[in-house]
C-alpha positions, 0 to 999 in steps of 0.5 A: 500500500502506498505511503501518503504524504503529509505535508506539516506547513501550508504552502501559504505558511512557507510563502510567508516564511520565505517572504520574511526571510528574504527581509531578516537580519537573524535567520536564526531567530526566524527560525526559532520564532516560527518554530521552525529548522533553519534549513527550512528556510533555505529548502523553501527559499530553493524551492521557490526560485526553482518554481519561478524558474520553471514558470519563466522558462515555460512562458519564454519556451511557449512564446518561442513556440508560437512565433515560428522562424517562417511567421517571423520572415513572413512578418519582416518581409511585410514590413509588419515587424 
């Protein structure tokens, strides 16, 4: 049978967490105030850029998609670009 997981902190709680500690001066104290592990913070932090990383990627490679090299010469030979 398979394990489920369970996730302990909402993905609102680790936005949250991420947010202030993008902005602290003791990650230490962070940490500790939230109730948290230090490393946490960072693996969120990483999660996060990792996440928005792939959103931009996704974006661009859907632009270059729908913009083909021959839409593209047809576009420049009209004068349309």
């Amino acid at each position: 049978m398979a394990r489920r997981r369970f996730w302990r902190h909402p993905n609102e709680f680790k936005r949250m967490a991420v947010e202030r500690f993008n902005n602290c001066q003791s990650i230490v104290a962070l940490a500790k105030e939230l109730g948290i592990q230090r490393r946490l913070l960072y693996k969120w932090r990483l999660g996060e850029r990792e996440h928005l990383r792939l959103v931009l990627w996704t974006v661009v490679s859907q632009r270059s998609i729908a913009t083909t090299p021959f839409e593209q010469t047809t576009e420049s030979m009209t004068g349309m670009a």
